[in-house]
MOPAC internal coordinates of N, CA, C and O (Angstrom, degrees):
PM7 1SCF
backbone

  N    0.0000 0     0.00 0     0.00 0    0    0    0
  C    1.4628 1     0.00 0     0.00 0    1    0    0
  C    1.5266 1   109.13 1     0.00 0    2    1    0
  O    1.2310 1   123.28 1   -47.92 1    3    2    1
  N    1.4358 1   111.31 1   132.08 1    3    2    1
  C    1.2287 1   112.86 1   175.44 1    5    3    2
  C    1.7557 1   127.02 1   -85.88 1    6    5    3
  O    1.2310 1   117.88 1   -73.03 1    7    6    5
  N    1.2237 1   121.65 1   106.97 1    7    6    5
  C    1.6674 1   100.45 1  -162.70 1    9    7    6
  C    1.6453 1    92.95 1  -104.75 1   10    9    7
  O    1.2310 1   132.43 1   -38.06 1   11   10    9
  N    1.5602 1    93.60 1   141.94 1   11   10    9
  C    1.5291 1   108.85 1   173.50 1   13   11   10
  C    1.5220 1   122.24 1   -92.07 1   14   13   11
  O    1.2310 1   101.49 1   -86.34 1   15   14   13
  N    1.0334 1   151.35 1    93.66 1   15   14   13
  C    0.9358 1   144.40 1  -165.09 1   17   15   14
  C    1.9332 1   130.62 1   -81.52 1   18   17   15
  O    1.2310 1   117.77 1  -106.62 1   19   18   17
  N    1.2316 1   121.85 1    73.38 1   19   18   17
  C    1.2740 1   125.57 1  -154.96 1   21   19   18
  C    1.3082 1   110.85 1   -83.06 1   22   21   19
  O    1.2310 1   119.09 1   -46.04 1   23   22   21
  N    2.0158 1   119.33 1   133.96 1   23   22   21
  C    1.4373 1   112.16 1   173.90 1   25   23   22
  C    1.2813 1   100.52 1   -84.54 1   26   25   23
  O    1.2310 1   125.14 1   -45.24 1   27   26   25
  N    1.8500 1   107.73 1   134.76 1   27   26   25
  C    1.3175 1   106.25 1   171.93 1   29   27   26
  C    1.3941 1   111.43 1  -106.35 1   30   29   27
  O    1.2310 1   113.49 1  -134.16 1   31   30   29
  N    1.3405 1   129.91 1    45.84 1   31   30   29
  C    1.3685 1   133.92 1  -134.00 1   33   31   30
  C    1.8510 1    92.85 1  -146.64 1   34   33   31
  O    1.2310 1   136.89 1   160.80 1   35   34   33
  N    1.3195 1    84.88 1   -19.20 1   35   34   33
  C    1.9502 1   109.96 1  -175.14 1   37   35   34
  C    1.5074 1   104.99 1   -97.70 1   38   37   35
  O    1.2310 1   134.30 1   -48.19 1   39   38   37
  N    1.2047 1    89.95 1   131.81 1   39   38   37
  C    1.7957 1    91.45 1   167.39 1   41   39   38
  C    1.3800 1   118.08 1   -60.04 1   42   41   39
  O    1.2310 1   123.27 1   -44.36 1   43   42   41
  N    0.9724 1   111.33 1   135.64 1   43   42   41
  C    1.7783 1   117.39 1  -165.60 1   45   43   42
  C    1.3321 1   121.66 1    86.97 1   46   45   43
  O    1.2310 1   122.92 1   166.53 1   47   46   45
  N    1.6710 1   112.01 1   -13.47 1   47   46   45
  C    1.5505 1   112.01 1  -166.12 1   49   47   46
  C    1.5324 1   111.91 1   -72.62 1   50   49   47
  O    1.2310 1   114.08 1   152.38 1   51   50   49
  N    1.2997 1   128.81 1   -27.62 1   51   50   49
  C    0.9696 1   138.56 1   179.58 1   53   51   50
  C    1.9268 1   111.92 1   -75.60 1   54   53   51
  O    1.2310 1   126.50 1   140.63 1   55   54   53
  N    1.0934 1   105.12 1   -39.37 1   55   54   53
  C    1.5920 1   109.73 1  -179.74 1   57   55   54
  C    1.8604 1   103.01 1   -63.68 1   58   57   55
  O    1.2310 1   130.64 1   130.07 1   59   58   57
  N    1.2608 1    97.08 1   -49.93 1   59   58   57
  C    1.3613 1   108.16 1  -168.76 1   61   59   58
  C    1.9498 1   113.93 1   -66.25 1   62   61   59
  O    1.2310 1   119.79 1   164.16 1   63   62   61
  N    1.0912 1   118.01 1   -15.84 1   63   62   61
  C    1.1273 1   130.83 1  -161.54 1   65   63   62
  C    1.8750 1   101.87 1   -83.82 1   66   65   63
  O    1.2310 1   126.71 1   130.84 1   67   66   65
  N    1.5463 1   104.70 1   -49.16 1   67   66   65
  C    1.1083 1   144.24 1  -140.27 1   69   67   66
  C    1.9013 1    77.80 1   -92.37 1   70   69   67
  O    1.2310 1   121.66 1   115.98 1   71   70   69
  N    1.4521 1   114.43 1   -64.02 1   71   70   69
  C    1.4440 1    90.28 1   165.29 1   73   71   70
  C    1.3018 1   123.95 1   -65.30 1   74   73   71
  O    1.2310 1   108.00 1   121.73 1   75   74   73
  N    1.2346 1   140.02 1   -58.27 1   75   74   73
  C    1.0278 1   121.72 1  -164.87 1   77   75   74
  C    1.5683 1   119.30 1   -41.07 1   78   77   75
  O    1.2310 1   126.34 1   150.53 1   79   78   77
  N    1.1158 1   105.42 1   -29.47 1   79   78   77
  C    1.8455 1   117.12 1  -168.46 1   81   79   78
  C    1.4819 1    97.55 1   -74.79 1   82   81   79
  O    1.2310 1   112.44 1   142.20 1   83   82   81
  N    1.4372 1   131.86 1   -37.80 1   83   82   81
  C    1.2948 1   136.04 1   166.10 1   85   83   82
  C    1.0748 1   131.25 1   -50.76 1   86   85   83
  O    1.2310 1   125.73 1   145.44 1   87   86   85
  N    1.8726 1   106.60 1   -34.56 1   87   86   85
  C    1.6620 1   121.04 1  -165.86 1   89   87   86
  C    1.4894 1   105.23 1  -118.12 1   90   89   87
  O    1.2310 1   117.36 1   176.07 1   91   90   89
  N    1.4881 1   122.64 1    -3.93 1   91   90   89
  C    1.4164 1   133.53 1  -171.09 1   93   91   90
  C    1.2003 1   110.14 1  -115.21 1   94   93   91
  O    1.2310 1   105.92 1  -120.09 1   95   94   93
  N    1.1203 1   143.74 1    59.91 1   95   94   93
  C    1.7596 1   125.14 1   176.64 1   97   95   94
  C    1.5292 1   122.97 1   -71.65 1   98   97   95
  O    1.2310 1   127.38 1  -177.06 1   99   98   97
  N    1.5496 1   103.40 1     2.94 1   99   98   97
  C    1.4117 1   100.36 1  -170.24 1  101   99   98
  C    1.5768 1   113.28 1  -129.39 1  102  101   99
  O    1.2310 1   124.45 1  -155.60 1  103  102  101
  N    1.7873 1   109.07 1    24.40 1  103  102  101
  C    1.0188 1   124.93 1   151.83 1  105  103  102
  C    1.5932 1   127.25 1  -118.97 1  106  105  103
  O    1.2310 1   110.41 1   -11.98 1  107  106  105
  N    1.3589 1   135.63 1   168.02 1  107  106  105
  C    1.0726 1   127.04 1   168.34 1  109  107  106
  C    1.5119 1   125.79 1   -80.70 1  110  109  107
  O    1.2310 1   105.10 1   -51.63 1  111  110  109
  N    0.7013 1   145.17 1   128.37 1  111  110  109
  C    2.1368 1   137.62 1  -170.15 1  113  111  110
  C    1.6315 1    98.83 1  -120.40 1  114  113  111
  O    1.2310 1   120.70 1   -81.62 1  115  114  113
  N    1.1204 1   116.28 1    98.38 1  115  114  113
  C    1.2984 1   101.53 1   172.88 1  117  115  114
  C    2.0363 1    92.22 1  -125.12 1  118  117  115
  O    1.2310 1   132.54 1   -16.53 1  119  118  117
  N    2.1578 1    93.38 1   163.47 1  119  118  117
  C    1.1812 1   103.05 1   170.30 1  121  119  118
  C    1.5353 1   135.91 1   -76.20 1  122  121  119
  O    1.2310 1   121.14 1   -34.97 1  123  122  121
  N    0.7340 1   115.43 1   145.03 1  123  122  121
  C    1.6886 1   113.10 1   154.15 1  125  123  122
  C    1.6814 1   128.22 1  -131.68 1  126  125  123
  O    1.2310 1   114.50 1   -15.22 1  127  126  125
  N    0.7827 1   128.03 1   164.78 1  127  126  125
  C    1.8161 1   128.79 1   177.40 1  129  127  126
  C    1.4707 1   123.43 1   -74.83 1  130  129  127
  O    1.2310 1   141.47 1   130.93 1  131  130  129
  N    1.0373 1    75.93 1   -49.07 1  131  130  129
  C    2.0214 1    81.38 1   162.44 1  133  131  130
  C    1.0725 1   117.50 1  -152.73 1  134  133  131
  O    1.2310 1   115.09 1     6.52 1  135  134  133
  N    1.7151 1   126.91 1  -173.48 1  135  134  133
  C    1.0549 1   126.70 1   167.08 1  137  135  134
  C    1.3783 1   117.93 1  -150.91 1  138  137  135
  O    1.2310 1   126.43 1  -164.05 1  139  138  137
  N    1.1993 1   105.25 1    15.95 1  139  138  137
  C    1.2197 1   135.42 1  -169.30 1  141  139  138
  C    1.6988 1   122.12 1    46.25 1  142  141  139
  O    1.2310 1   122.95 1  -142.41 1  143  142  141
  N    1.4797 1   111.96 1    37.59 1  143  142  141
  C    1.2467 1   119.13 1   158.81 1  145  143  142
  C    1.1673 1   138.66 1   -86.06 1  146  145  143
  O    1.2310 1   114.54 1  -165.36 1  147  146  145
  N    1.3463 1   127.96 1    14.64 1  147  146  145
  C    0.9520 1   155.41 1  -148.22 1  149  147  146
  C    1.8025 1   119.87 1   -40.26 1  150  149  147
  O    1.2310 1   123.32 1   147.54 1  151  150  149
  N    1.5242 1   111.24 1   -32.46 1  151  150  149
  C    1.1651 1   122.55 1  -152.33 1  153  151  150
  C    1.7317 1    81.40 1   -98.04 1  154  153  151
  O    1.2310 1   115.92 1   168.06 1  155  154  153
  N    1.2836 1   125.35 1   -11.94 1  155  154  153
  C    1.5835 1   111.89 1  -169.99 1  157  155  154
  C    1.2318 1    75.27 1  -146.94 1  158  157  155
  O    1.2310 1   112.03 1   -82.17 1  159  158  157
  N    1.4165 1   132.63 1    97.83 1  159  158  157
  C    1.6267 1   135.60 1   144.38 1  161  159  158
  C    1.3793 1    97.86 1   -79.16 1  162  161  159
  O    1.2310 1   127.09 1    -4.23 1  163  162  161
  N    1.5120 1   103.97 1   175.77 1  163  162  161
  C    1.3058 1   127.25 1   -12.02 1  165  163  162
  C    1.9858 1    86.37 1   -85.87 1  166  165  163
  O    1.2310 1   131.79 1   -18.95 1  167  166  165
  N    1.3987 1    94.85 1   161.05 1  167  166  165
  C    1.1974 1   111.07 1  -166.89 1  169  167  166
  C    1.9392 1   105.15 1   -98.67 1  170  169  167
  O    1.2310 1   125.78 1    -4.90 1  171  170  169
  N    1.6065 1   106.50 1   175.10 1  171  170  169
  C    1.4649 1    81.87 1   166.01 1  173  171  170
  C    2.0353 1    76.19 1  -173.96 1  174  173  171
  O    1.2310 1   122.87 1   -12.93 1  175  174  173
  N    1.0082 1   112.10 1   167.07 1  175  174  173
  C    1.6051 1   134.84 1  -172.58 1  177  175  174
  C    1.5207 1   112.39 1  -149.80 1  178  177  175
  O    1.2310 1   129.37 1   -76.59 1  179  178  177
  N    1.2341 1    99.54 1   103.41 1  179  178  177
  C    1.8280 1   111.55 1   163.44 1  181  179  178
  C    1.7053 1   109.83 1   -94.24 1  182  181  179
  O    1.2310 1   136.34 1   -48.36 1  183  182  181
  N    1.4575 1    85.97 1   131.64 1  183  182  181
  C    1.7626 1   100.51 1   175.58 1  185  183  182
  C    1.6182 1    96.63 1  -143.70 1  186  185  183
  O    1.2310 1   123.41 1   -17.98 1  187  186  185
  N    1.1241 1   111.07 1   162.02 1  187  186  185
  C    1.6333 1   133.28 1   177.76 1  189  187  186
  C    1.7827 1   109.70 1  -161.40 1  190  189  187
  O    1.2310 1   116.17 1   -26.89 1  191  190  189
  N    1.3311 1   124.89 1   153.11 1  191  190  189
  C    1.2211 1   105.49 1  -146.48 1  193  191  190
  C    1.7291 1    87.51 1  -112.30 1  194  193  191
  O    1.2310 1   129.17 1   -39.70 1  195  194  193
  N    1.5740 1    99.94 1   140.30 1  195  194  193
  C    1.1116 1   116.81 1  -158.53 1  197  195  194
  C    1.8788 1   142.13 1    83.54 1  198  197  195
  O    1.2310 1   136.07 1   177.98 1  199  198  197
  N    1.7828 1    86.49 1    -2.02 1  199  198  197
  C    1.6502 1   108.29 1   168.58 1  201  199  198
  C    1.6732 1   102.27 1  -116.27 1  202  201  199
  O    1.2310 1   130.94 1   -10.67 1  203  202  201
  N    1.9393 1    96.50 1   169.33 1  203  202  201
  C    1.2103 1    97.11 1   153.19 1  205  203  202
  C    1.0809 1   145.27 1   -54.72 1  206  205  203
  O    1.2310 1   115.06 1   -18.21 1  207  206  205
  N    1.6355 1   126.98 1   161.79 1  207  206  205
  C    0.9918 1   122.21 1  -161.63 1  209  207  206
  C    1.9294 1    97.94 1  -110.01 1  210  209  207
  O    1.2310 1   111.12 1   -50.61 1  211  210  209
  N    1.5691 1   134.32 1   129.39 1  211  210  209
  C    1.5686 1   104.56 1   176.85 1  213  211  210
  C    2.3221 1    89.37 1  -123.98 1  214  213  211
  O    1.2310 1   138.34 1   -12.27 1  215  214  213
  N    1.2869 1    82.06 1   167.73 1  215  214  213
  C    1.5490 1    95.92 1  -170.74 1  217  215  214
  C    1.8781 1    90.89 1  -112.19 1  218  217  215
  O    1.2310 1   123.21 1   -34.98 1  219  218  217
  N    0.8964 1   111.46 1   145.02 1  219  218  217
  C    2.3098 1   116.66 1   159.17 1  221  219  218
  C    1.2567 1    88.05 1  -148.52 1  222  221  219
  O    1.2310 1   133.74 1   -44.23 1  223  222  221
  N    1.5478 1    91.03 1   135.77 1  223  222  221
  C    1.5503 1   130.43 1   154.96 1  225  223  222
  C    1.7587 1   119.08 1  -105.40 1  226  225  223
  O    1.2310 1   127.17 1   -52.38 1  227  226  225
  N    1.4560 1   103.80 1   127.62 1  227  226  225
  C    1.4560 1    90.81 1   170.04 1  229  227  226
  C    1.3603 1    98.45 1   101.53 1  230  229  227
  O    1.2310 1   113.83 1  -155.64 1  231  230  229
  N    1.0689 1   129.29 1    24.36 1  231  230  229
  C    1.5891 1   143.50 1   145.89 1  233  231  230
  C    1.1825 1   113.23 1   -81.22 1  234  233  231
  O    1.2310 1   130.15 1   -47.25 1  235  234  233
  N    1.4707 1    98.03 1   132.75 1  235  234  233
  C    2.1609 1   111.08 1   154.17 1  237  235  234
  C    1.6784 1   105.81 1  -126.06 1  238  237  235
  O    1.2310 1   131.56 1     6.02 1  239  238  237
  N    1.0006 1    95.29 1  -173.98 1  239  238  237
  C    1.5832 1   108.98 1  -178.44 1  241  239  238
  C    1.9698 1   128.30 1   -70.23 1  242  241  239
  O    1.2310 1   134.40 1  -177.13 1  243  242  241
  N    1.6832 1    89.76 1     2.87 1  243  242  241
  C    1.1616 1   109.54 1   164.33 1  245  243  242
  C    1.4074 1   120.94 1   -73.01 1  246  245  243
  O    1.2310 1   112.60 1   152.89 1  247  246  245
  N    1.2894 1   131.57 1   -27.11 1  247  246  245
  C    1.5923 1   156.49 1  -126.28 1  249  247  246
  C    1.6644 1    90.94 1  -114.58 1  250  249  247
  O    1.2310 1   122.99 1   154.88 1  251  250  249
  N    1.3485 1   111.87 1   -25.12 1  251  250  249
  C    1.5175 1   115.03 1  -177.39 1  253  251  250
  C    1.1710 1   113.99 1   -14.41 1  254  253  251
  O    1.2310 1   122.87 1    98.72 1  255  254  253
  N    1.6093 1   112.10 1   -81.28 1  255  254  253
  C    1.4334 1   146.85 1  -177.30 1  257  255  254
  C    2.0791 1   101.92 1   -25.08 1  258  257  255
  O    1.2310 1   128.40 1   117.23 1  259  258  257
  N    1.8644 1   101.43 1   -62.77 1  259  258  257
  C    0.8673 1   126.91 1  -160.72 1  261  259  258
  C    1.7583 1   115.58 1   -65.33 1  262  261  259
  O    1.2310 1   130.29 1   137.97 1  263  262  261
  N    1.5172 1    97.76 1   -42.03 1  263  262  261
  C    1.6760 1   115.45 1   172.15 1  265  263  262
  C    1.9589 1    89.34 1   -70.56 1  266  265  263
  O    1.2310 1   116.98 1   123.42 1  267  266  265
  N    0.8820 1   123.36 1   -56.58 1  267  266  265
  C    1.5739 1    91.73 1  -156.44 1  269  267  266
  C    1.7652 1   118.64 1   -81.24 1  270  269  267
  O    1.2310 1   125.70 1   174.46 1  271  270  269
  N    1.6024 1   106.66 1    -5.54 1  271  270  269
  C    1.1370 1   102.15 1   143.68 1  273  271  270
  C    1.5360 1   146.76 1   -54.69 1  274  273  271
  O    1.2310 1   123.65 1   131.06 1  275  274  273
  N    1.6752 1   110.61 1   -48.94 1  275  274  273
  C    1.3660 1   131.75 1   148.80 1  277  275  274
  C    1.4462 1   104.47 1   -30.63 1  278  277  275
  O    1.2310 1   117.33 1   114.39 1  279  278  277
  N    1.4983 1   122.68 1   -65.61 1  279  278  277
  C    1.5659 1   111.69 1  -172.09 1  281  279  278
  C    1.4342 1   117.29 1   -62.75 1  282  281  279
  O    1.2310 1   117.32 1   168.07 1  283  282  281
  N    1.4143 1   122.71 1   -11.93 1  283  282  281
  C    1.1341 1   116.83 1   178.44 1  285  283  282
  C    1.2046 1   127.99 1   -87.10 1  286  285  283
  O    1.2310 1   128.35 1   173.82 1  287  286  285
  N    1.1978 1   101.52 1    -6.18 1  287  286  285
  C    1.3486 1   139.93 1   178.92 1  289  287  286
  C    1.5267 1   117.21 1   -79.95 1  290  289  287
  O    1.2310 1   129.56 1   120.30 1  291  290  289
  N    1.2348 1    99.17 1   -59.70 1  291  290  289
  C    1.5558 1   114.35 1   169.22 1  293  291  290
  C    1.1590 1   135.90 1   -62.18 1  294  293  291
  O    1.2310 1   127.08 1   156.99 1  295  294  293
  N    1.5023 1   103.98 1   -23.01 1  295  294  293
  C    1.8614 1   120.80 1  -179.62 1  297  295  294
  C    1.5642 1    90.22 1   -81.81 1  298  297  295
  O    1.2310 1   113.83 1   126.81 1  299  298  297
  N    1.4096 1   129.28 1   -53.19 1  299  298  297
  C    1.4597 1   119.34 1  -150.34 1  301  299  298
  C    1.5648 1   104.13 1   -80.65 1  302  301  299
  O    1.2310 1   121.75 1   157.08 1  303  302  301
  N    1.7707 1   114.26 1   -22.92 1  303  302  301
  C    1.8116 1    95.39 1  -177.24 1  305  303  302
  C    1.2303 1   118.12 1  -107.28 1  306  305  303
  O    1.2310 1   124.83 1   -24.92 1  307  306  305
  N    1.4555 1   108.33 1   155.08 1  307  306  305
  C    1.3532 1   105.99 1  -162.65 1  309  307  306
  C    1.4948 1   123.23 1   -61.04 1  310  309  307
  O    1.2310 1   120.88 1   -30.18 1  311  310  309
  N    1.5252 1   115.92 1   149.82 1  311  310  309
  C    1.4293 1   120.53 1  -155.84 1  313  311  310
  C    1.5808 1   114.99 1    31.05 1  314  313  311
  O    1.2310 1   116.74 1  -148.07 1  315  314  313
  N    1.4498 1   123.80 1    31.93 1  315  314  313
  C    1.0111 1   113.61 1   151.10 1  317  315  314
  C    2.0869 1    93.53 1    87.00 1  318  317  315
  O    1.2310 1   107.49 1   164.48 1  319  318  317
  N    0.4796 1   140.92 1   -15.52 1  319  318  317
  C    1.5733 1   149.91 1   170.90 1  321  319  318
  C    1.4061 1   105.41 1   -61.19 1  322  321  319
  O    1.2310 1   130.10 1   -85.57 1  323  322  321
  N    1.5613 1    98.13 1    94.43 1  323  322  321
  C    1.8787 1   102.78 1   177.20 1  325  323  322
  C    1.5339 1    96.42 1   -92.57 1  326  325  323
  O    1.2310 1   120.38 1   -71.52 1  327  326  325
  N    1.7518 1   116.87 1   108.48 1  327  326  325
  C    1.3940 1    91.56 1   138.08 1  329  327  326
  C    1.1498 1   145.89 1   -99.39 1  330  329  327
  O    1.2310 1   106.31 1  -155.47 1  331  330  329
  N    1.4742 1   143.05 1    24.53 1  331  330  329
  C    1.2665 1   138.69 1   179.04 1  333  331  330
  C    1.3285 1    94.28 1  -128.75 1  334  333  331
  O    1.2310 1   120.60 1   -98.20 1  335  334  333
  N    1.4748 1   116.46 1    81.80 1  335  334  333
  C    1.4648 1   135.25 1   161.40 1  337  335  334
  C    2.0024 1   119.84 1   -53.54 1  338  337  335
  O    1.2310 1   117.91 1  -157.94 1  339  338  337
  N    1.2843 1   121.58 1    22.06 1  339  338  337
  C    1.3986 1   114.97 1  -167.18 1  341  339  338
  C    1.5067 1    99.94 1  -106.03 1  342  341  339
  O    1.2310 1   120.61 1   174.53 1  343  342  341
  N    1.4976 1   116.43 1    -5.47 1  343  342  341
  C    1.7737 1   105.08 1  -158.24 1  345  343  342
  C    1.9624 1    88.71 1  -109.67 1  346  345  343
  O    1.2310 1   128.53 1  -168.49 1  347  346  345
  N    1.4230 1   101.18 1    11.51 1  347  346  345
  C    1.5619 1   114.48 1   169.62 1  349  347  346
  C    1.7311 1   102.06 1   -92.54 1  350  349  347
  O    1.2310 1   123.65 1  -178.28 1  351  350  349
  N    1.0884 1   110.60 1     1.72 1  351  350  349
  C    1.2925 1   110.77 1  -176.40 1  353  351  350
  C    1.7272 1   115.16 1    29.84 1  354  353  351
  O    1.2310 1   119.14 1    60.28 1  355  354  353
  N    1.6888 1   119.25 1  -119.72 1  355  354  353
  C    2.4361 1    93.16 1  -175.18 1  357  355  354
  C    1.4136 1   109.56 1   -88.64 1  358  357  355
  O    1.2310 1   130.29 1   172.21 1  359  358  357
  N    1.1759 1    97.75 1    -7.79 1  359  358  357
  C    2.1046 1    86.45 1   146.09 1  361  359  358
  C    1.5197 1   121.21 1   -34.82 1  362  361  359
  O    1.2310 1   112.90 1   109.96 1  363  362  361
  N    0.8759 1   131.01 1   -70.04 1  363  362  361
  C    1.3218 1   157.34 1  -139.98 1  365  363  362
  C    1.8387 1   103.36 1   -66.86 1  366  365  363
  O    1.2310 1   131.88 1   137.89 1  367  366  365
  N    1.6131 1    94.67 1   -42.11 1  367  366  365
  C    1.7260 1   127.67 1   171.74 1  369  367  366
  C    1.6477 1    93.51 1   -72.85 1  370  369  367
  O    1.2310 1   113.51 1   145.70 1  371  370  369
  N    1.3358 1   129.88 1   -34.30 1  371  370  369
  C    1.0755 1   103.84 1  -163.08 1  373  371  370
  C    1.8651 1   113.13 1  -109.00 1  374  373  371
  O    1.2310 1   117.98 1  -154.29 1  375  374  373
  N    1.1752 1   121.46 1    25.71 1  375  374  373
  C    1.4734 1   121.59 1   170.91 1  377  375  374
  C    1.4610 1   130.03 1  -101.29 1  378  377  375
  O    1.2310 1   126.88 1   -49.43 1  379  378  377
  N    1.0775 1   104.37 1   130.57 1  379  378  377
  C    1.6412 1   118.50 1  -173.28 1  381  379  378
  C    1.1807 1   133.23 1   -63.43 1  382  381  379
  O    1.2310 1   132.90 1   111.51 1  383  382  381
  N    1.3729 1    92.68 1   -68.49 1  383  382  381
  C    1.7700 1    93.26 1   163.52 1  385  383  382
  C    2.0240 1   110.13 1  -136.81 1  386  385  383
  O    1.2310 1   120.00 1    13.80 1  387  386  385
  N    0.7423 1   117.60 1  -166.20 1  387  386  385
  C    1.6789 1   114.68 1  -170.89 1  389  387  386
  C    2.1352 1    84.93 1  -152.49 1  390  389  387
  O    1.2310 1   109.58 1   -65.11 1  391  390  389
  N    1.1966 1   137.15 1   114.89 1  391  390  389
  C    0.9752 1   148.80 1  -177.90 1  393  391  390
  C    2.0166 1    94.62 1  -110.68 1  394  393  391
  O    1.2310 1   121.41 1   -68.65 1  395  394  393
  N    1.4717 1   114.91 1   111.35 1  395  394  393
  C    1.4941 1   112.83 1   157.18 1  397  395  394
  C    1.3734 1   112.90 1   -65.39 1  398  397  395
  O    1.2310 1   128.13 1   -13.09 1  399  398  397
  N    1.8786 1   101.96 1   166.91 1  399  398  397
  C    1.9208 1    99.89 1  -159.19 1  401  399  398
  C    1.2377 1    92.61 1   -85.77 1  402  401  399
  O    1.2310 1   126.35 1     6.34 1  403  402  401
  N    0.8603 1   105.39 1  -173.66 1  403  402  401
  C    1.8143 1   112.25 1   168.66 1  405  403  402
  C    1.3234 1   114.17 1   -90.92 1  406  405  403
  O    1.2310 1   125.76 1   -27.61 1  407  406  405
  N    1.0600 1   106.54 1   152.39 1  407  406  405
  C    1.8685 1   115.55 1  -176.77 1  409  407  406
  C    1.5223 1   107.07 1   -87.08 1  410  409  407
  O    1.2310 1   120.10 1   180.00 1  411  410  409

């Protein structure tokens, strides 16, 4: 299971959450308070257990389309390690850090 982790603490984080949960039934969307992205809200963190972990800043609820591409992305490569970030289209502009899973 892929869980999304959305700041609702960010302007937009709450709009954006609220879609995804609308347009995603086959991920998890849960809240958090921050994420300390502050300078590029609203923020959001995908993890799945046994993949990487990636952070984006600078998402709204426009990005829909764009995040559930990323997940499709993320389910098919191994441990979750996308490297050819372009078919994320301004996703791709918008991630923070990319954390590998643990061994």
């Amino acid at each position: 299971m892929v869980r999304l982790t959305i700041c609702v603490g960010c302007e937009g984080g709450k709009a954006l959450a609220a879609r995804l949960k609308e347009t995603m039934d086959d991920v998890e969307v849960v809240h958090a308070g921050c994420l300390q992205v502050c300078a590029r809200s609203a923020g959001m963190a995908a993890q799945a257990e046994g993949r990487a972990t990636y952070v984006f800043g600078g998402l709204s609820e426009a990005d829909a389309d764009d995040i559930a591409r990323f997940v499709a992305a993320y389910r098919v490569e191994p441990k979750g390690w996308i490297a050819d970030a372009r078919p994320l289209r301004r996703l791709r502009h918008c991630l923070v850090a990319r954390v590998p899973a643990m061994p």
